[in-house]
N, C-alpha and C positions, 0 to 999 in steps of 0.2 A: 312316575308315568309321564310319557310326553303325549303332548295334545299336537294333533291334526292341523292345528293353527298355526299359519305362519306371522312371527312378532310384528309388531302394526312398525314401522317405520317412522320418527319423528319427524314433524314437520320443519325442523329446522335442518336437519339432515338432505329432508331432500331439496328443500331452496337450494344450500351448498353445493349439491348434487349437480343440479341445474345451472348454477352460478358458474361451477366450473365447466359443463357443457358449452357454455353462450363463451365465455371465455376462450375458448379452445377454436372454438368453430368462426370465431373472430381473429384471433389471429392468423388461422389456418386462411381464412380468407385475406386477410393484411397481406400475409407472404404470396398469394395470390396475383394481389392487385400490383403489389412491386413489381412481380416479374414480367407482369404483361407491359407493364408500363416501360419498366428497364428495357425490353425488346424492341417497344415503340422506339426509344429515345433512343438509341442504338441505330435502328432501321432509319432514321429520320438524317441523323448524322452521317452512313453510308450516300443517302440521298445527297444530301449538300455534297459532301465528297465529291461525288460524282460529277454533279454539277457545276463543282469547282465556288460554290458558297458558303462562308463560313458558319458553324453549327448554330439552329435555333439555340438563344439564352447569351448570346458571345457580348459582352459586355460594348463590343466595339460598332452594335447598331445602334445603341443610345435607347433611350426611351421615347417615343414620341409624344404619348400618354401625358407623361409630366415635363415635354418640352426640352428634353437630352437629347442633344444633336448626338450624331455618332460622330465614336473619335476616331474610326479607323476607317474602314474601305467597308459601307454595307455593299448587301447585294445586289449586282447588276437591275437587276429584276423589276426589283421594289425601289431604286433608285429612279428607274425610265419612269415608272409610273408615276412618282412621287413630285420629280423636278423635269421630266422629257427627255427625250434621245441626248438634246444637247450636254447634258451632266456625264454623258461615261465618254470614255476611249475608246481608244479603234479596237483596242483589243478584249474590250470589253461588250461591244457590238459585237462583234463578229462570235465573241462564245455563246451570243445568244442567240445565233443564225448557228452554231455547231447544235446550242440544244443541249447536251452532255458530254462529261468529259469520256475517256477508256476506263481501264486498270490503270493506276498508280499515275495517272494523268487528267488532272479535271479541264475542265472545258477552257477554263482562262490559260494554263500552262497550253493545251493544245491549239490557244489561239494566239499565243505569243510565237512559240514554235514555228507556226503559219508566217506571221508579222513577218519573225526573223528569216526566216527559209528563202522567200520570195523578194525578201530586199523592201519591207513597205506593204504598206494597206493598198497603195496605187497599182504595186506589182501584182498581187492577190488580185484587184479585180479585174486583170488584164493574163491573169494565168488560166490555162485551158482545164478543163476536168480532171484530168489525165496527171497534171504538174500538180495537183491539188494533192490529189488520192493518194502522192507518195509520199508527202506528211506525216511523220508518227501521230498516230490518235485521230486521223482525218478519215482514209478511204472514201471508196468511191460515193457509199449514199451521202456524205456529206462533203465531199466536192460538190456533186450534182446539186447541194444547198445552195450552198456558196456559188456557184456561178450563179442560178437563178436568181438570188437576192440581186445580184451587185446588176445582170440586166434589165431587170426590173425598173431598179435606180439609173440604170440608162437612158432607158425609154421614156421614164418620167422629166428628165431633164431635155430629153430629145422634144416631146411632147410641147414642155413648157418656153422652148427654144423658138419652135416651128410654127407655132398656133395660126391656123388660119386668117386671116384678116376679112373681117366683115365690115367694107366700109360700105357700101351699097345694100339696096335692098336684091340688085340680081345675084350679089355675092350669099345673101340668106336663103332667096330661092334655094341654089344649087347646092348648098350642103341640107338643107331639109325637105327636097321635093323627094327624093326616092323615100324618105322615111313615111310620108304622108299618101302615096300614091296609090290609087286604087282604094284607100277608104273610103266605108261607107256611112260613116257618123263622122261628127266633129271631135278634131281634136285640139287641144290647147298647148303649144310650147312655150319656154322662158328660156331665151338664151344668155348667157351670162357674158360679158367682155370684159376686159381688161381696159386699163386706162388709155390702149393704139388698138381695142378694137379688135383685139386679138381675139377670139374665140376661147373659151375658158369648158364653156359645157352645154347641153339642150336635154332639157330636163321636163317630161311631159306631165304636167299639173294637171290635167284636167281633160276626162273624156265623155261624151256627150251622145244625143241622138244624129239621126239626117237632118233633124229638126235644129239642131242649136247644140252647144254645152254650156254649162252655166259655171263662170268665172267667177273668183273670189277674191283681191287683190292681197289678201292676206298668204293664199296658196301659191301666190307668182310669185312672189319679195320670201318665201320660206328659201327657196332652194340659192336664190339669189344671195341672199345674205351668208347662209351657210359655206357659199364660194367665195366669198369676198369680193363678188362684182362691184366694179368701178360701172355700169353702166347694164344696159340690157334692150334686147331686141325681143318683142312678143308674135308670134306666128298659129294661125288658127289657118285651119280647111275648110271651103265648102264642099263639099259631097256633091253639090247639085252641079258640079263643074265651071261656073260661074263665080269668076274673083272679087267680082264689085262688090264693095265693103256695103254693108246693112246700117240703118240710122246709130243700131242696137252696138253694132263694132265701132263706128265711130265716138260714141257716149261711152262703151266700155275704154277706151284707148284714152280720152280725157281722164278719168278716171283712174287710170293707173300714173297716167305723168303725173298728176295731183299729188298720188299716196309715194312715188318713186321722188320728186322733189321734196316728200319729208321725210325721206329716209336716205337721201343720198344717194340715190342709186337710179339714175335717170334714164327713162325709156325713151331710147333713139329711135325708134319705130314699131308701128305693126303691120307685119304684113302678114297678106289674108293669098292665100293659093286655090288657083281652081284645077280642071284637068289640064289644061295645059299654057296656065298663066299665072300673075301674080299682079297685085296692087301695095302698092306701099301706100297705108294709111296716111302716114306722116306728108308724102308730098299730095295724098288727093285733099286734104283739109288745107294745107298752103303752109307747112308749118317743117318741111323736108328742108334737107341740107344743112 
């Protein structure tokens, strides 16, 4: 006669059981993680592709970690950051200004192409949008790149060509009076020069009540230094229309030539602007020219 019960099941039987459950459901997951992973590393290498850089793992970036130079050509990229613009090429600059390469053309062949096309890096940045965009792998949105970069770097060179010259203090008036004019609090500037005096930048440190602004010579020498001033011209307002320096601006202005002779970076004057004037500190103390 059979019994209603069903046979109890050993417990070794079903560890097994389970053994091979965690087993299965492990590798099912292993196969898993390969493939997401295989996809990544696939997708990653389209990317360089693209970009015209050789694949993550290429033996030819070296190791930095344990001090292996690379042996071959790393990437642009990591190169600029690593050693500065001075370390690549022109053609290698410029496929960083492309950004990405096409199909079946990364960014360094479409920036040699350019190179070659136009006769020179010189010709490129002297070709018009138009001469750009007929380039295999360029077109127009990256023409339109390419000329802005290369103007850019015009202008900065036009910039650093041209710089004003602030040998006077009426020469400081007139590039900082419209900036200041019409305020109603004090404001503080540090203008930075060059070794002729040239005009470098004006850079406002410091702003204040109708009553005063309070100076800090640590905040004037920040921006100064940052630019690499050979020298510096300091500029405050009164509000109340009246340019006559305060005991308080002439004490502050010692005080900066003090901290600016130990730092190299010598305050040729301050001048102090009203509504429709100016005093140069430096010759009302006797100490000008």
């Amino acid at each position: 006669m059979l019994s209603g019960r069903v046979p109890a099941i050993p417990d070794t039987c079903v560890a097994q059981a389970r053994d091979i459950m965690h087993a299965r459901a492990g590798v099912a997951f292993a196969g898993l993680a390969r493939m997401v992973l295989t996809n990544f590393d696939a997708a990653i290498s389209r990317r360089d592709a693209a970009l015209g850089d050789p694949p993550l793992g290429d033996p030819s970036l070296g190791d930095p970690a344990l001090g292996v130079p690379p042996l071959g050509d790393p990437r642009p990229r990591e190169r600029l950051w690593a050693r500065g613009t001075h370390a690549l090429g022109d053609e290698e600059l410029l496929a960083l200004v492309l950004g990405t390469g096409v199909r079946n053309h990364s960014a360094r062949s479409v920036a040699a192409e350019l190179v070659r096309a136009c006769g020179g890096v010189g010709a490129v940045a002297r070709a018009s949008p138009r001469e750009l965009a007929q380039v295999t792998g360029v077109g127009p949105e990256r023409a339109t790149r390419i000329t802005a970069a290369f103007e850019l770097g015009r202008r900065a060179v036009e910039a650093h060509q041209h710089r004003e010259q602030l040998g006077q203090a009426e020469d400081v008036y007139r590039v900082v009076a419209p900036r200041l004019a019409g305020l109603q609090q004090e404001v503080f500037l540090s203008i930075g020069l060059d070794i002729r005096n040239g005009l470098l930048d004006v850079v406002e440190v410091a702003r204040g009540t109708v009553h005063g602004v309070e100076v800090h010579p640590r905040e004037v020498f920040r921006p100064l230094i940052r630019m690499a001033a050979a020298g510096a011209v300091v500029v405050h307002n009164h509000p109340s229309g009246d340019p006559t320096p305060s005991a308080e601006d002439v004490a502050l202005t010692r005080r900066l030539r003090e901290a600016g002779e130990l730092l190299g970076i010598p305050i040729v004057d301050h001048v102090v602007i009203g509504e429709a004037g100016f005093v140069s500190i430096a010759e009302w103390i006797g100490t000008g020219g």
